[in-house]
C-alpha positions in Angstrom: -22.0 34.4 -18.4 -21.1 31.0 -18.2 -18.3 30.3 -15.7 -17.6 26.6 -16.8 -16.6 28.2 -20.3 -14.7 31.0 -18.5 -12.8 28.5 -16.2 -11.9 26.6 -19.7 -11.0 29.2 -21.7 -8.7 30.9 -18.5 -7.1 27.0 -18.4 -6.1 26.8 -21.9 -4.8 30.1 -22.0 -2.4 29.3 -19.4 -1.7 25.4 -20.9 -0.8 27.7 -24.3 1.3 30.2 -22.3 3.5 27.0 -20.8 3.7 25.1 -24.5 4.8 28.0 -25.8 7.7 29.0 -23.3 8.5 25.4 -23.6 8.9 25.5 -27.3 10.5 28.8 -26.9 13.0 27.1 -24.4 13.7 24.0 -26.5 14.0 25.4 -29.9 10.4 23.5 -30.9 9.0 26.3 -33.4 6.3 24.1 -34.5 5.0 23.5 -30.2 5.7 27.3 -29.5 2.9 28.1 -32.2 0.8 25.6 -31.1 1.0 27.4 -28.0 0.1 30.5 -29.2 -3.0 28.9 -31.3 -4.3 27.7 -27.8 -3.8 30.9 -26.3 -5.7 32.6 -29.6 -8.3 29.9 -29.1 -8.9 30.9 -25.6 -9.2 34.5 -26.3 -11.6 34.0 -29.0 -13.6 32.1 -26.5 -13.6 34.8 -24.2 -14.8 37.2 -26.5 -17.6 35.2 -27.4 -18.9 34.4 -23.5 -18.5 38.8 -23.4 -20.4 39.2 -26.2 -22.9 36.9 -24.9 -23.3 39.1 -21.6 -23.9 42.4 -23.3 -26.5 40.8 -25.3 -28.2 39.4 -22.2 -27.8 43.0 -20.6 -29.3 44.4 -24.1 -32.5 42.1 -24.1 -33.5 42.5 -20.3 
């Protein structure tokens, strides 16, 4: 597992959860969904460090 990508991922998931009540809070559709693609992003990236760990687990 790669913490550094972990630590990333967790930070842009939270950046994308604060743009997105933002947008939400000033009528800004276009910087709420921007939000949410940066909170997709970061769950995406999560899944891949995951998947990375159960192969590691797999192979030793």
């Amino acid at each position: 597992m790669s913490i550094e990508k972990r630590v990333e991922a967790t930070a842009k998931n939270i950046e994308g959860k604060i743009q997105e009540v933002v947008g939400e809070l000033a009528g800004n559709p276009q910087q709420k969904a921007e939000g949410q693609a940066k909170q997709a992003e970061a769950q995406v990236s999560h899944t891949v460090e995951n998947i990375k760990d159960e192969v590691k687990k797999i192979v030793e």
